[in-house]
Backbone and ligand atoms as CSV (ligand in chain L), in Angstrom:
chain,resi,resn,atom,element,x,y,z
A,1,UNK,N,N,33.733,5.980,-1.869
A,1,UNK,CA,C,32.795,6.048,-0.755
A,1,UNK,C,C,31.503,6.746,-1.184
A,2,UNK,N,N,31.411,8.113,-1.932
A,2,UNK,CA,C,30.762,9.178,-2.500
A,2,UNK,C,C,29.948,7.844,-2.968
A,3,UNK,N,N,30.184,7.401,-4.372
A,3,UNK,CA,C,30.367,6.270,-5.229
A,3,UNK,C,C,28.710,5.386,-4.286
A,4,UNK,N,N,29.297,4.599,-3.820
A,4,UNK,CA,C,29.179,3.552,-3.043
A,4,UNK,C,C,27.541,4.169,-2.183
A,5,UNK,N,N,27.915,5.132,-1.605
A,5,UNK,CA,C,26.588,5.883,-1.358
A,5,UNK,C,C,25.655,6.024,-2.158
A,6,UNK,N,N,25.769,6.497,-3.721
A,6,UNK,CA,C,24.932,6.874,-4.233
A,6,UNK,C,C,24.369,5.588,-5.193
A,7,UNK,N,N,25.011,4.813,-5.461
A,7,UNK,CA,C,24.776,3.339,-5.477
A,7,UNK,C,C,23.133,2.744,-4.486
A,8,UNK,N,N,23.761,2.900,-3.611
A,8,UNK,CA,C,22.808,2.533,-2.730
A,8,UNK,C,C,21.744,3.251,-2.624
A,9,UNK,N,N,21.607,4.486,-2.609
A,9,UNK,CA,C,20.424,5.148,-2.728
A,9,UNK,C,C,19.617,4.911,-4.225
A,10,UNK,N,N,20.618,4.832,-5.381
A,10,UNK,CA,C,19.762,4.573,-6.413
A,10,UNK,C,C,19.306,2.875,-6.508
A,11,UNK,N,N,19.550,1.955,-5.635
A,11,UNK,CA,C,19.181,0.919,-5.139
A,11,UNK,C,C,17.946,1.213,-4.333
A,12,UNK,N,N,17.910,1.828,-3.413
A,12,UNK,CA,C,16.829,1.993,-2.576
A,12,UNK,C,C,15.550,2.148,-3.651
A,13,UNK,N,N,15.814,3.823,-4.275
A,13,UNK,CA,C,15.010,4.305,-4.881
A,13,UNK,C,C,14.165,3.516,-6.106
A,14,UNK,N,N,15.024,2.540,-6.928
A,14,UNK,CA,C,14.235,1.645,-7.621
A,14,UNK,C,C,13.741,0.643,-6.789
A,15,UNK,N,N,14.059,-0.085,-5.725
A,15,UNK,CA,C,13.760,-1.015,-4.637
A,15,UNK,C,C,12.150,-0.504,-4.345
A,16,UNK,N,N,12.309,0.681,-4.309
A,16,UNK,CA,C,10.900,1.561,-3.815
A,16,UNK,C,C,9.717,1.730,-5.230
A,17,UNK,N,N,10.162,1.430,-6.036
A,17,UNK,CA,C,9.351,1.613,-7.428
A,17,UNK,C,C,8.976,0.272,-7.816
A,18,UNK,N,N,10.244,-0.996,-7.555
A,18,UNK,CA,C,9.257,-1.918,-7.851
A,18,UNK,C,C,8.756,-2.497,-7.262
A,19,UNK,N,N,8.463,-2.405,-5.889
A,19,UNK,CA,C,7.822,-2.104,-4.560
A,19,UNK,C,C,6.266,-1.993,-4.779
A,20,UNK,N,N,6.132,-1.017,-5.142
A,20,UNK,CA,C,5.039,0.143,-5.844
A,20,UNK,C,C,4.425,-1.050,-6.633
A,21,UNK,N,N,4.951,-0.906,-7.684
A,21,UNK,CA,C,4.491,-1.674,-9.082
A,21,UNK,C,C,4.050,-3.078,-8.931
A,22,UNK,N,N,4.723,-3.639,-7.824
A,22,UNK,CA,C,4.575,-5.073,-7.679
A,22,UNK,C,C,3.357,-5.049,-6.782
A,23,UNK,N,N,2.970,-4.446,-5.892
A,23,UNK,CA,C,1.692,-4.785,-4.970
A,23,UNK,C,C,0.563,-3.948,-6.398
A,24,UNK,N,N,0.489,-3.387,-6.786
A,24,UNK,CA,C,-0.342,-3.310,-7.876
A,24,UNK,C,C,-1.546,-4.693,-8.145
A,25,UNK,N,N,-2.716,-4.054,-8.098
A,25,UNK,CA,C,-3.539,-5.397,-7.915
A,25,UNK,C,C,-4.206,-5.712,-9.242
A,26,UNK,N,N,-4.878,-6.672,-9.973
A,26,UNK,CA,C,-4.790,-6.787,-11.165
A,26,UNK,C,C,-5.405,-6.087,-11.768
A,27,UNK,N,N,-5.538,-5.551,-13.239
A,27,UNK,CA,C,-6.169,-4.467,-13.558
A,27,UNK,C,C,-5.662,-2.784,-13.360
A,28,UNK,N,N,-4.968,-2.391,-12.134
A,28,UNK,CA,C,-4.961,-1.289,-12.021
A,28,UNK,C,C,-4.174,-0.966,-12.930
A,29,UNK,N,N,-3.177,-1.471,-13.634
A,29,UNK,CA,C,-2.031,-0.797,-14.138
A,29,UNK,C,C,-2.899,-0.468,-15.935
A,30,UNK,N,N,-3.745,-0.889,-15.716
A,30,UNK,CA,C,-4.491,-0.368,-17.091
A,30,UNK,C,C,-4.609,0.987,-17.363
A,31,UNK,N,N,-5.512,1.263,-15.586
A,31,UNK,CA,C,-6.293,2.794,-15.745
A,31,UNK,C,C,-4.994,3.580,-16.215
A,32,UNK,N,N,-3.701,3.416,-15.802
A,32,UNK,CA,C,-2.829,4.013,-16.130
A,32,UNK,C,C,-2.596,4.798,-17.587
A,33,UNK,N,N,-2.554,3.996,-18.338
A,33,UNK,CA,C,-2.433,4.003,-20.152
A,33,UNK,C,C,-3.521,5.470,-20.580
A,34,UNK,N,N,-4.618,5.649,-19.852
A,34,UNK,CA,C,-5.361,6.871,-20.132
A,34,UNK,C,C,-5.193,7.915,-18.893
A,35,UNK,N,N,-5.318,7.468,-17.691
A,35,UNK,CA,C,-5.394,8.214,-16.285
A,35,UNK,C,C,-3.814,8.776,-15.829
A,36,UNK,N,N,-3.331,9.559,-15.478
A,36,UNK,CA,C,-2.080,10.114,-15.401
A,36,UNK,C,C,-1.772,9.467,-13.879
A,37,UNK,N,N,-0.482,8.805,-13.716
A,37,UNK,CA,C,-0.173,8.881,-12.141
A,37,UNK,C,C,0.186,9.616,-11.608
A,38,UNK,N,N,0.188,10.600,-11.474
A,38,UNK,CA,C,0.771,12.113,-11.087
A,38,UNK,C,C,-0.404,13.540,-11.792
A,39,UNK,N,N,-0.973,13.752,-9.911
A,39,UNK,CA,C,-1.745,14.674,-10.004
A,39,UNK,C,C,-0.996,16.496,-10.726
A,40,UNK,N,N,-0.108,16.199,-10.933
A,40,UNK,CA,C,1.014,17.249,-11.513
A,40,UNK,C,C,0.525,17.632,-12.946
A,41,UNK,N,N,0.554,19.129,-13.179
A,41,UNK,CA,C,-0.236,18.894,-14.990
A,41,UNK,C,C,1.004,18.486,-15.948
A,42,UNK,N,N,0.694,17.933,-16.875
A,42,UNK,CA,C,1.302,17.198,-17.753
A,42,UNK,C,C,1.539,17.956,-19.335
A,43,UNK,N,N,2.768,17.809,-19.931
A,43,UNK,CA,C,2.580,18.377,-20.806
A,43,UNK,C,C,2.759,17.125,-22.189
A,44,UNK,N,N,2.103,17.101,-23.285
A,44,UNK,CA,C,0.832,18.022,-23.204
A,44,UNK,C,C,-0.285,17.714,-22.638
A,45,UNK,N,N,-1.142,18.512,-22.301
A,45,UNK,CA,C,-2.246,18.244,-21.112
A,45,UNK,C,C,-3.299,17.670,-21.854
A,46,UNK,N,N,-3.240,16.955,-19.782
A,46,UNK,CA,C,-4.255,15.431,-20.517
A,46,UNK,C,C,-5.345,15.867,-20.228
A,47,UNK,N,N,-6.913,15.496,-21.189
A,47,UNK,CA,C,-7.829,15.950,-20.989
A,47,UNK,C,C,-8.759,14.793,-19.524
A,48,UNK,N,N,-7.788,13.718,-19.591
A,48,UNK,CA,C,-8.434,12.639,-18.962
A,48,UNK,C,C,-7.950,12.895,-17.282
A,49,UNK,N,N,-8.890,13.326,-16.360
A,49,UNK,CA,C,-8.487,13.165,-14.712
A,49,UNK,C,C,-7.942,12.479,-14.092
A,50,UNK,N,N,-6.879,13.310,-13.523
A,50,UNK,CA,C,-5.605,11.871,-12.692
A,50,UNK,C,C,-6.572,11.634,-11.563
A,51,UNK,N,N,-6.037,10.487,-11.435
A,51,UNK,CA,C,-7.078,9.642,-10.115
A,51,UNK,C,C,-6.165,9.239,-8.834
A,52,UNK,N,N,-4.710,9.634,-8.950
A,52,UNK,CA,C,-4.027,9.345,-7.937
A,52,UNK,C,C,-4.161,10.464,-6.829
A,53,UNK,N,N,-4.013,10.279,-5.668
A,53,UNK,CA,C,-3.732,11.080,-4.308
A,53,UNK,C,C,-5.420,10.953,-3.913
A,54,UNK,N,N,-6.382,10.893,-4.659
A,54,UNK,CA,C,-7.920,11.484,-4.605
A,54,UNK,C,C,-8.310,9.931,-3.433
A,55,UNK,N,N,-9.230,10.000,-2.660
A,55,UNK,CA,C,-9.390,9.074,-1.613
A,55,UNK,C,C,-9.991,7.618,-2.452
A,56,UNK,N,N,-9.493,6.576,-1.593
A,56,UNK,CA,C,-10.134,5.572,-2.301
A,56,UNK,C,C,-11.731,5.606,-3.097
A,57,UNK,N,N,-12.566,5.615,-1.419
A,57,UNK,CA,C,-13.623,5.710,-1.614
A,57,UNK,C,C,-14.544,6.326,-2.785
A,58,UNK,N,N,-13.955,7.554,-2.847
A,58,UNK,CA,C,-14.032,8.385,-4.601
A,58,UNK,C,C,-14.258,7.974,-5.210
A,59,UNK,N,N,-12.959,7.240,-5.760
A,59,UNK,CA,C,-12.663,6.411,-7.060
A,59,UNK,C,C,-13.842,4.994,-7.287
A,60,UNK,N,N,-13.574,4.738,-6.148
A,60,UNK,CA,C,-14.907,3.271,-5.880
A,60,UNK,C,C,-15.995,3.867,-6.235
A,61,UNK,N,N,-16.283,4.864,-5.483
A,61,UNK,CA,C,-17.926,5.312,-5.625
A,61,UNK,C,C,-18.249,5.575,-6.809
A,62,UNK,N,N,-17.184,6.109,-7.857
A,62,UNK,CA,C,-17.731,6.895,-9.350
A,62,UNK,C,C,-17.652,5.393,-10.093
A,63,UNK,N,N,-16.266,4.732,-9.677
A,63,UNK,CA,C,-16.596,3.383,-10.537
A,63,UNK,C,C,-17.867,2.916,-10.451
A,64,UNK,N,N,-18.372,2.638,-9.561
A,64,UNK,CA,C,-19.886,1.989,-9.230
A,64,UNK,C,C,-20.520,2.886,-10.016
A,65,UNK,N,N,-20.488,3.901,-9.824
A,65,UNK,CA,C,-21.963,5.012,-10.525
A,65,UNK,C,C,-21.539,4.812,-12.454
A,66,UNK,N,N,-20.462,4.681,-12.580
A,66,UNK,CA,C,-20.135,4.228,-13.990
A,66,UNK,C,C,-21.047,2.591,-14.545
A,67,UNK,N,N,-20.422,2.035,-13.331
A,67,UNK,CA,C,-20.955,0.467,-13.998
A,67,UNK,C,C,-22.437,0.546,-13.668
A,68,UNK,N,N,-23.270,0.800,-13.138
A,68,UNK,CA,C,-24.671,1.025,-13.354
A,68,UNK,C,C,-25.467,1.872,-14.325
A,69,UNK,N,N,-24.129,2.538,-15.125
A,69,UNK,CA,C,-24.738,3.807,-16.049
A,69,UNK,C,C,-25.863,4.999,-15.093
A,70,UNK,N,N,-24.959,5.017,-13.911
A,70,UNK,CA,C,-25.664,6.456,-13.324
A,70,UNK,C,C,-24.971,7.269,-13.703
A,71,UNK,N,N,-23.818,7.148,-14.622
A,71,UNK,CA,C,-23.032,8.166,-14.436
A,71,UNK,C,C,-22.562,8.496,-15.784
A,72,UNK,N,N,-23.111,9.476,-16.692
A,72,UNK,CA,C,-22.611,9.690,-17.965
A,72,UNK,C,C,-21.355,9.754,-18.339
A,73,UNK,N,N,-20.542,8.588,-19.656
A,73,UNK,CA,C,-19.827,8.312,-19.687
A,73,UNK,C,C,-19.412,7.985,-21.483
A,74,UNK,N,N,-18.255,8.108,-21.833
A,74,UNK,CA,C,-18.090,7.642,-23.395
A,74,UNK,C,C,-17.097,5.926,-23.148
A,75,UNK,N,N,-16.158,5.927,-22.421
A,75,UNK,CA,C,-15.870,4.533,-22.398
A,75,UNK,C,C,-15.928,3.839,-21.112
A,76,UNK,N,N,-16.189,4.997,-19.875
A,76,UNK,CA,C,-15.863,4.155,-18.051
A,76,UNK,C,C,-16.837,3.423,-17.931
A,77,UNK,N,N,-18.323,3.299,-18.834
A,77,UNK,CA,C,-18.942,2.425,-18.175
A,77,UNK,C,C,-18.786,0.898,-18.930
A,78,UNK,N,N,-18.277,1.109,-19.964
A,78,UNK,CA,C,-17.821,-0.301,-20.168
A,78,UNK,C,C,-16.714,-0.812,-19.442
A,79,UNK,N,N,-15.356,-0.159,-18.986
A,79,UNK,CA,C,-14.534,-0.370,-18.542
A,79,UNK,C,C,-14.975,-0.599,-17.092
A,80,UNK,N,N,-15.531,-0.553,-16.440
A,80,UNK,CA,C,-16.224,-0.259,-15.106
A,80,UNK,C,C,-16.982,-2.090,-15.193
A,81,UNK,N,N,-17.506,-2.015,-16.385
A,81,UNK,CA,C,-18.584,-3.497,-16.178
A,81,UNK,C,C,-17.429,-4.945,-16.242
A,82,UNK,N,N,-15.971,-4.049,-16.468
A,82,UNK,CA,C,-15.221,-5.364,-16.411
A,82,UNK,C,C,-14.593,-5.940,-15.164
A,83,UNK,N,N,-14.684,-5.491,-14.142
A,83,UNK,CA,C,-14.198,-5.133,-12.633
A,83,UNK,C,C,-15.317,-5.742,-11.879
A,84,UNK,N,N,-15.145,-6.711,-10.703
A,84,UNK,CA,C,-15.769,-7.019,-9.661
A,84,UNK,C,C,-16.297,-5.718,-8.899
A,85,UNK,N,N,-16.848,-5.671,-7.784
A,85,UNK,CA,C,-16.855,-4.702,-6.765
A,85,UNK,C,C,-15.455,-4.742,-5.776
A,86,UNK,N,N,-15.442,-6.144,-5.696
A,86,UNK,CA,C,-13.323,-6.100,-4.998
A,86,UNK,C,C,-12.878,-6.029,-5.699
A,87,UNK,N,N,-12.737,-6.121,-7.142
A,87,UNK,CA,C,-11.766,-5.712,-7.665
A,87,UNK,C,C,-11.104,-4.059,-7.755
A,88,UNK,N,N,-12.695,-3.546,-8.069
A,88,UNK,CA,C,-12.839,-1.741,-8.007
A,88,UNK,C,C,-12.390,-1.421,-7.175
A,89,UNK,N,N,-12.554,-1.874,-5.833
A,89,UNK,CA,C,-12.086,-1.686,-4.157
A,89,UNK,C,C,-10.476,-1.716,-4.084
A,90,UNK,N,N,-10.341,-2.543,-4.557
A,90,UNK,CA,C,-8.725,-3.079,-4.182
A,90,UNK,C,C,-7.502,-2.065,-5.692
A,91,UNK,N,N,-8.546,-1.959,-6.906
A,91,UNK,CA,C,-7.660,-0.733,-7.825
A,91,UNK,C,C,-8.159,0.843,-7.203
A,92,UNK,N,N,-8.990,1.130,-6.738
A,92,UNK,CA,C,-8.953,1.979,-6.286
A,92,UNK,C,C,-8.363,2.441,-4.707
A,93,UNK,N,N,-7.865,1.989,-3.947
A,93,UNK,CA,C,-7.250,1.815,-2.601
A,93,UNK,C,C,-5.303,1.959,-3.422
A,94,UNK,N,N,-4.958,1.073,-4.105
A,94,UNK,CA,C,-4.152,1.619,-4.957
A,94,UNK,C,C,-3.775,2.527,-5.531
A,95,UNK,N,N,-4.515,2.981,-6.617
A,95,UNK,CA,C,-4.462,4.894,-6.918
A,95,UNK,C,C,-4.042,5.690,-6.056
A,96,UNK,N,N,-5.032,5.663,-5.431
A,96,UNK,CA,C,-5.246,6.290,-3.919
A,96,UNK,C,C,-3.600,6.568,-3.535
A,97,UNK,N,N,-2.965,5.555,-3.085
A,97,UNK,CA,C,-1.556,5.855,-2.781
A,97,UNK,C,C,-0.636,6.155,-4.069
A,98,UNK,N,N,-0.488,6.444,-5.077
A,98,UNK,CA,C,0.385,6.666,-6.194
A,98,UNK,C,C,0.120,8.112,-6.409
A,99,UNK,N,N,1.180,9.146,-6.473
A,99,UNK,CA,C,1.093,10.269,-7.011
A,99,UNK,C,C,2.800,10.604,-7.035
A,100,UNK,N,N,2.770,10.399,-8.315
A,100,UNK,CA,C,4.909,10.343,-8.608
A,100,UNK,C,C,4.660,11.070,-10.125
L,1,HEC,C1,C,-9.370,4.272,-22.598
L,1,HEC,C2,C,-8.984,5.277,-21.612
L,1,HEC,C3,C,-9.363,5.003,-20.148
L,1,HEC,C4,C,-9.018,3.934,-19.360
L,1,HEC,C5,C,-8.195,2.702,-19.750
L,1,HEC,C6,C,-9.563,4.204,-18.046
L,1,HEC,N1,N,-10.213,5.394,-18.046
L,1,HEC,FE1,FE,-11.205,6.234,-16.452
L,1,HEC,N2,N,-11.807,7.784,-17.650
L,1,HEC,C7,C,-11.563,7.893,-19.009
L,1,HEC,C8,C,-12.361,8.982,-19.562
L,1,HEC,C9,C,-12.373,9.430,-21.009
L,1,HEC,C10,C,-13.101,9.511,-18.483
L,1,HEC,C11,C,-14.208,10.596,-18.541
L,1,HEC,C12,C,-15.555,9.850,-18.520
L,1,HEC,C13,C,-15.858,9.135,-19.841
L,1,HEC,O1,O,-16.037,9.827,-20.869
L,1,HEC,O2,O,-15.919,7.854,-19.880
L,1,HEC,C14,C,-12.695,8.759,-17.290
L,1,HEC,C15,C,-13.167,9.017,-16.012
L,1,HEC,C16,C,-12.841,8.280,-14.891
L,1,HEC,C17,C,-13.224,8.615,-13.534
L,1,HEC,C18,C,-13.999,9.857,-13.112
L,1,HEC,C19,C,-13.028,10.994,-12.883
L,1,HEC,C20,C,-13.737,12.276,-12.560
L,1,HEC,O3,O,-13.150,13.080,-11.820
L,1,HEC,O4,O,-14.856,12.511,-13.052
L,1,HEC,C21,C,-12.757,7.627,-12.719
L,1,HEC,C22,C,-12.907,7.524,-11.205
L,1,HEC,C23,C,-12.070,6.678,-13.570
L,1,HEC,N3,N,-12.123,7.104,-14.875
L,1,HEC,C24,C,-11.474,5.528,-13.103
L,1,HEC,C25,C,-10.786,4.622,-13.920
L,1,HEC,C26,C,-10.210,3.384,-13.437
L,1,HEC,C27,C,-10.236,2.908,-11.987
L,1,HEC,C28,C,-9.647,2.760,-14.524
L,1,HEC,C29,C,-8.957,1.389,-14.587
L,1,HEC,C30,C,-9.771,0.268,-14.168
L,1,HEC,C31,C,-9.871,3.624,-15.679
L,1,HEC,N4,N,-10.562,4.736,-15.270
L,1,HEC,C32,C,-9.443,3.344,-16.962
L,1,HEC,C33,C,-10.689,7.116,-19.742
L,1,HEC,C34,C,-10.136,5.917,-19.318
């Protein structure tokens, strides 16, 4: 029974991850590879800013200020010029909800 319970919860709990992973819109799972998903410090610590929990809008707004080069940068403004404005919209609205 114990068994059988915890079954199911570890059902749920991956149910809920690839949940997550699957509405992921294209592109976002990139920022990942440098950007931490978890505003939590990391060991060893990353010099690169987690972008999860932080409001969409944020993330949109600096992307934009990246892809115009308002915004001093060593690789976001190239990475930035590869993204629509919906695209930026729709990976950043994403982030936004991820912090695990
Ligand atoms: C190759 C590693 C790398 C990838 C991939 C990457 N970033 Fe970045 N990001 C950085 C670095 C490094 C900075 C600091 C600015 C710079 O030097 O370009 C940064 C800064 C940022 C910032 C500003 C954070 C702050 O608080 O100043 C945002 C927002 C951001 N990235 C969004 C994204 C998004 C969205 C993606 C995916 C489309 C992404 N990044 C992919 C390395 C990366």
């Amino acid at each position: 029974m114990r068994r059988r319970l915890a079954a199911a919860l570890a059902a749920s709990l991956l149910f809920a991850g690839t949940a997550r992973a699957a509405d992921a819109p294209p592109g976002a799972w990139s920022c990942t590879g440098c950007h931490a998903l978890s505003s939590a410090p990391s060991v060893p610590p990353n010099p690169i800013p987690a972008l999860t929990g932080r409001p969409a809008v944020e993330i949109a707004g600096i992307m934009r200020e990246f892809k115009s080069r308002g915004r001093p940068a060593t690789v976001m403004g190239r990475i930035a010029l590869g993204f629509s404005d919906a695209e930026i919209d729709a990976i950043a609205e994403w982030l936004a909800r991820q912090d695990h």
